[in-house]
C-alpha positions as CSV (number, residue, x, y, z in Angstrom):
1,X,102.0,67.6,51.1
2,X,100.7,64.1,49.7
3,X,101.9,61.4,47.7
4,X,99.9,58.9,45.9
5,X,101.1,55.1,45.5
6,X,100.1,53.4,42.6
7,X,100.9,49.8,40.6
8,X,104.2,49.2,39.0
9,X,104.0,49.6,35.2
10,X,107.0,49.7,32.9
11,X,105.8,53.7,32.4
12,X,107.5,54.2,35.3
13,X,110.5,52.4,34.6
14,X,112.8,55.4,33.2
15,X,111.9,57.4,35.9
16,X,112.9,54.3,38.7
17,X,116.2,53.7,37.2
18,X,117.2,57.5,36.7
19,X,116.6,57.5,40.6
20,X,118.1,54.9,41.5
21,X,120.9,55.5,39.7
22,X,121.9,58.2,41.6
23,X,125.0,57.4,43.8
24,X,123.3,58.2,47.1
25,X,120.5,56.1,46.9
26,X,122.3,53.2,44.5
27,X,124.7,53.0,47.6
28,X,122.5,53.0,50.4
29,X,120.3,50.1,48.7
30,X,123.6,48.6,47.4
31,X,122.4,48.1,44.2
32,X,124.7,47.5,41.2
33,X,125.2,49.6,38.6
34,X,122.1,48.8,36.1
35,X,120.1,49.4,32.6
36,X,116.7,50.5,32.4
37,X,116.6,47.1,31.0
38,X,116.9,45.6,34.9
39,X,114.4,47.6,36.6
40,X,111.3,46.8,33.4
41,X,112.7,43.0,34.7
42,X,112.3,44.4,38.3
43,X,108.7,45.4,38.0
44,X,107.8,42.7,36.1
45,X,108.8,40.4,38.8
46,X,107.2,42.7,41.4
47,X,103.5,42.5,39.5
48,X,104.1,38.5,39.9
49,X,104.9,38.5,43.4
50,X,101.7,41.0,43.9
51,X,99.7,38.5,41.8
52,X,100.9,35.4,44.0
53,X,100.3,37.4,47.2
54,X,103.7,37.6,48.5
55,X,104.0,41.4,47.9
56,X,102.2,44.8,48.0
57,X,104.7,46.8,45.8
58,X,104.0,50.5,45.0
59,X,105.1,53.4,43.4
60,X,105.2,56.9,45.0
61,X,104.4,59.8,43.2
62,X,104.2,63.3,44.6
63,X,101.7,66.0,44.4
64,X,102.4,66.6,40.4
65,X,101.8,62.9,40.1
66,X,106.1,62.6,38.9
67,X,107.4,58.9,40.4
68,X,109.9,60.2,43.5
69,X,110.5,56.5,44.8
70,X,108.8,53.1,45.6
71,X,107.6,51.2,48.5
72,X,106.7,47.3,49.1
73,X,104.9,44.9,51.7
74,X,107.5,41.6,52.0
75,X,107.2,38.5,52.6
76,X,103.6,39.2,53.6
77,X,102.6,36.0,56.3
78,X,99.1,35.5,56.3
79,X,99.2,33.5,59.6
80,X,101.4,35.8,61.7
81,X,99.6,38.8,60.1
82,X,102.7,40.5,59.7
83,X,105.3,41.4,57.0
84,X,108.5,43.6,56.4
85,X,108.4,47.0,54.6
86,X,111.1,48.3,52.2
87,X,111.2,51.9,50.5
88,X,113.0,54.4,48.8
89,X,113.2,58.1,47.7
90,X,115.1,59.8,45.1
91,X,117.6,62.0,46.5
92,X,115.9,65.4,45.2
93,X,113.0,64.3,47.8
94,X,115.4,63.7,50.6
95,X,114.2,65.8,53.7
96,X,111.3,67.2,52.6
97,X,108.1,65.1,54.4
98,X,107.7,62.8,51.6
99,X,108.6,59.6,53.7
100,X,106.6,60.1,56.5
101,X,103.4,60.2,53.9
102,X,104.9,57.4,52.2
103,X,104.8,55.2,55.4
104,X,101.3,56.3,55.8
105,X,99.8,55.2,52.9
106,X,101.3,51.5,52.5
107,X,101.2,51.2,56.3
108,X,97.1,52.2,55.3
109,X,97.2,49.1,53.0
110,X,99.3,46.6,55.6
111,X,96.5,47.3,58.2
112,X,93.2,48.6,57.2
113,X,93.4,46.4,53.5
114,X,95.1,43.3,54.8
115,X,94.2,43.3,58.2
116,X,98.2,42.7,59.4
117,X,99.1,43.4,63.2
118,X,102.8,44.5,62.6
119,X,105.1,45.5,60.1
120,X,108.7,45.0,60.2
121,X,111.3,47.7,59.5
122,X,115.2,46.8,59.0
123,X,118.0,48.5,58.1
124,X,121.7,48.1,57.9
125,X,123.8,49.1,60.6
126,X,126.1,50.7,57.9
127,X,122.8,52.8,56.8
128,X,122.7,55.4,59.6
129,X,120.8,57.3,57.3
130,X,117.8,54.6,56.8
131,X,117.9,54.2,60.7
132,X,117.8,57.9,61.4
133,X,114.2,58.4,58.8
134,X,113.1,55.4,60.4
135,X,113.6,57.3,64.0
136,X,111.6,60.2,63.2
137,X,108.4,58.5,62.9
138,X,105.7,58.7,65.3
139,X,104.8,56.0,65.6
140,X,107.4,53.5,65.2
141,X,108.9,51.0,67.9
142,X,112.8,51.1,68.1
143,X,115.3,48.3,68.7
144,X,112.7,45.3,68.5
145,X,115.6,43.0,68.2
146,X,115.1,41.0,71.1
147,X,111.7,41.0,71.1
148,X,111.8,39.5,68.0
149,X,115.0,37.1,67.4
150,X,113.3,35.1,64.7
151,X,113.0,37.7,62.1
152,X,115.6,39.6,63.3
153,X,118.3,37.2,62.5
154,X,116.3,35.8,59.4
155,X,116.9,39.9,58.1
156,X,120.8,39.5,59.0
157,X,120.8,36.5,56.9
158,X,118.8,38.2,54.0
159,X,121.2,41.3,54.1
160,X,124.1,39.3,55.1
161,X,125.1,41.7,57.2
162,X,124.5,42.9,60.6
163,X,121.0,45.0,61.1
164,X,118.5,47.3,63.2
165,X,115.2,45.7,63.3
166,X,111.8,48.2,64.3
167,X,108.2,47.6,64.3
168,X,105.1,49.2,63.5
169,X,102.6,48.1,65.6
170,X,98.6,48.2,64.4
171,X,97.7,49.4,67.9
172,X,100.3,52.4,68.1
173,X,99.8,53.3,64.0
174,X,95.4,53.0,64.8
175,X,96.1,55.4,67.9
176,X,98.3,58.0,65.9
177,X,96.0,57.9,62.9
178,X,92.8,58.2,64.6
179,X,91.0,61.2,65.6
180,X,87.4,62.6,66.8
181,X,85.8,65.6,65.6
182,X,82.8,67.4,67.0
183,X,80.1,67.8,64.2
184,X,78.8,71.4,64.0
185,X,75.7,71.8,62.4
186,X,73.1,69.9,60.1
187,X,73.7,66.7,61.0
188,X,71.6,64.8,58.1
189,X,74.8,63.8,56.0
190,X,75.9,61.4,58.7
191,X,72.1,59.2,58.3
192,X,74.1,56.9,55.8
193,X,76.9,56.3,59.2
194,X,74.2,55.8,62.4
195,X,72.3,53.8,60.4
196,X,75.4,51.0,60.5
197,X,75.3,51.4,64.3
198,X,70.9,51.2,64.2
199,X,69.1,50.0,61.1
200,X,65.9,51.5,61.9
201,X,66.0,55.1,60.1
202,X,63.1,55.9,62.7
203,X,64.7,55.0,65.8
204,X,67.7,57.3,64.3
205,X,65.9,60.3,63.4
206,X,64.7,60.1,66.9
207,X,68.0,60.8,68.7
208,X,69.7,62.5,65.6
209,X,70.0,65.9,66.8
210,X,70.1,64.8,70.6
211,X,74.0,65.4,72.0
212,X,76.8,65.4,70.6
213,X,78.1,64.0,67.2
214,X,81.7,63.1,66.6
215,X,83.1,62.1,63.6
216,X,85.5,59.4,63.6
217,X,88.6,59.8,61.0
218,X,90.8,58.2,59.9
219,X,93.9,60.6,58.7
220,X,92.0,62.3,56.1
221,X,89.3,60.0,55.8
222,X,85.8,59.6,57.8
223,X,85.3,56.2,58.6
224,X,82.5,56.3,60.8
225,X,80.7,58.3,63.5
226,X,79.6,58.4,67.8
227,X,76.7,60.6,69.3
228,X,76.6,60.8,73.0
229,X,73.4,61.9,74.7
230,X,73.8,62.8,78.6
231,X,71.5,60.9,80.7
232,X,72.1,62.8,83.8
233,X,74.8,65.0,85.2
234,X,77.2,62.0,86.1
235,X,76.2,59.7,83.5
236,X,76.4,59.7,79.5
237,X,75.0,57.8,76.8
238,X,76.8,56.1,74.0
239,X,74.1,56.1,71.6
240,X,75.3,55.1,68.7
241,X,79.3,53.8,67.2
242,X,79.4,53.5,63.8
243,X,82.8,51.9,62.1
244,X,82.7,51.6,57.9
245,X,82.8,48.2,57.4
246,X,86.1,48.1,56.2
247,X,87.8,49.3,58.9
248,X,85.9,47.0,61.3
249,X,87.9,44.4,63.6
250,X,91.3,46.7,62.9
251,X,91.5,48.5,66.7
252,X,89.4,51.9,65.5
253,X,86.7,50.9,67.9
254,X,88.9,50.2,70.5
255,X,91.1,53.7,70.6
256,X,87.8,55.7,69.7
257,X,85.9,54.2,72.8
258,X,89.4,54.7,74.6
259,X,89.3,58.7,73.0
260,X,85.2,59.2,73.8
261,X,85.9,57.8,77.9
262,X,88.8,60.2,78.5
263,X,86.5,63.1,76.6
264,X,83.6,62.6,79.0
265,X,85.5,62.3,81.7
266,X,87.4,65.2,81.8
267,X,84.0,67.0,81.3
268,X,82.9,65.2,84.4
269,X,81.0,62.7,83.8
270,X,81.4,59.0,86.2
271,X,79.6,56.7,84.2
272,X,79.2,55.4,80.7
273,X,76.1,53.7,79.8
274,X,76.3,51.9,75.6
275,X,73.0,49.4,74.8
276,X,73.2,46.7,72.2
277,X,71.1,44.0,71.1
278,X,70.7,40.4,72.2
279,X,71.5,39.4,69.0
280,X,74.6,41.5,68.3
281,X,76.9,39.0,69.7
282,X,80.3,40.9,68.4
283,X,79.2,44.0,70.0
284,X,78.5,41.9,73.3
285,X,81.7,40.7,73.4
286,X,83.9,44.0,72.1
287,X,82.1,46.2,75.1
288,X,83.0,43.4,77.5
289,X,86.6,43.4,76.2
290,X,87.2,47.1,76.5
291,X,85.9,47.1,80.6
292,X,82.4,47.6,80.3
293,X,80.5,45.6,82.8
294,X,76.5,44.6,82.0
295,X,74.3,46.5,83.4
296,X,70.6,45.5,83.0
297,X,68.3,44.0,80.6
298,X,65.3,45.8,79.0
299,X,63.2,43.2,76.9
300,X,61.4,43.6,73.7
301,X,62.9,47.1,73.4
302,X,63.2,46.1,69.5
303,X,60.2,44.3,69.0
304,X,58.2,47.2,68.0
305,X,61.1,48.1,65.4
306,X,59.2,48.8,61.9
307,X,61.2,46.2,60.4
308,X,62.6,42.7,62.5
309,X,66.7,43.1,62.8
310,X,68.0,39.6,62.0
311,X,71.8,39.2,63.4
312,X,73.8,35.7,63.5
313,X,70.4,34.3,63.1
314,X,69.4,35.5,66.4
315,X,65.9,38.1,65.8
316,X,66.8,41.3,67.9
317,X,64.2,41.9,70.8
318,X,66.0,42.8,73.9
319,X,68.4,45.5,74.8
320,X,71.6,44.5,76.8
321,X,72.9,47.4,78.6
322,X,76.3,47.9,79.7
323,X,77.8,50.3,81.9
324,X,81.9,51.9,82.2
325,X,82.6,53.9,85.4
326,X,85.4,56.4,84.6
């Protein structure tokens, strides 16, 4: 099953308002009876709030590409990196897996496009059934109303009413959506990846075959690569983590390195040893952040690199080494 979310466009209106109509969804939203008329005004008023930057509105259509409801990013703030989320479904597509992929793709946009940490989720007491699809995902945090007062009484003010407040989390939805996956195989299609990690193609080719390749994804999506290269019976090698750039600085690094330490240590390994360059002063930082402890220094280890490797304005000639014990 999958569901595409696209841009409003009044094409889609006929198909929204025949939806929406329908007494079990009109009710749950508590929507007034309407015209087609009202929801071409709705989505044009949705493409200006995209346009300003307060929304990420959406449509959902199903495999057969036919609209089966609509989902939105509110009242995005840029400085809390957070927003609320709002959806529906037809009733024909009640039950049937459809809002589960839903929630993946916008909650795809809210932190891999824009970066956010959390995404609010409310519903109206009265709505048992909007709290009850809420509850079956995996990776949603229930009854956040005390953690977050603030916008849980600014909700209860919007709805006027009293509400549920739950959160998605960038941490938890990063964990649940991210995944390694042994490479069997040629492993030449995965150049383009290392070489994010390690711009020299000949230092690559050197340890390309060496260990073992993991691909990193991302639901359904590769988003970068590690090869590990054991060094000895108790210690491994990361030799090389490679994130797309657009999915850099969103927590993938993080849970992958947190994945890759419990993999080699259930195969036995104590120790694992990652090198990085002087001048790679993100890296530095990121390894120190996720408990790795500096090991040792090897100088001019990049010096003889076909090409000089320029970073932060800082030429790359030495190799810091840092070690994890597991």
């Amino acid at each position: 099953m999958t569901v595409t979310l696209v841009r409003h466009d009044i094409k889609y209106a006929e198909a929204m308002h025949a939806l929406s109509s329908m007494p079990q969804v009109r009710d749950a939203l508590g929507l007034p009876a309407g015209k087609v008329e009202d929801t071409i005004h709705f989505i044009k008023r949705e493409r200006i709030d995209e346009e300003e930057g307060k929304t990420v509105p959406r449509v959902i259509l199903d495999e057969e590409g036919q609209v089966i409801g609509v989902t939105s990013l509110m009242f995005i703030d840029r400085h809390k990196k957070s927003c609320h989320i709002g959806s529906w479904l037809g009733y024909q597509f009640w039950g049937k897996g459809y809002n589960l992929e839903a929630k993946k793709a916008i909650l795809d946009i809210a932190f891999f496009e824009l970066g956010l940490l959390r995404v609010f989720a409310g519903a109206r007491k009265v709505n048992i059934r909007s709290q009850k699809a809420q509850e079956k995902l995996p990776f949603v945090r229930l009854g956040v109303e005390k953690d977050y007062p603030e916008e849980h009484s600014w909700l209860e003010v919007k709805e006027k009413q009293p509400c549920v407040l739950n959160v998605f989390e960038r941490e938890d939805y990063v964990r649940y959506r991210t995944s390694l996956e042994k490479v069997e195989g040629n492993r030449e299609a995965f150049l383009p990846q290392l070489l994010l990690a390690d711009e020299s193609e000949v230092a690559v080719r050197k340890y390309l075959d060496k260990g073992t390749l993991y691909k990193i994804n991302c639901g359904e999506l590769l988003v970068g690569v590690a090869l590990v290269i054991p060094q000895s019976d108790t210690t491994i090698e990361l030799k090389n983590l490679a994130i797309e750039t657009k999915y850099q600085g969103k927590g993938i690094g993080k849970e992958i390195l947190r994945q890759l330490t419990e993999k080699c240590r259930k195969e036995g390994y104590q120790v694992v040893l990652v090198g990085t360059a002087n001048s790679s002063i993100d890296n530095i930082a990121f390894y120190q952040k996720v408990g790795f402890r500096m090991e040792a220094i090897e100088k001019d280890f990049f010096r003889h690199y076909p090409e000089p490797i320029y970073e932060n304005g800082i030429r790359a000639l030495d190799m810091i080494f840092f070690t994890k014990q597991l």
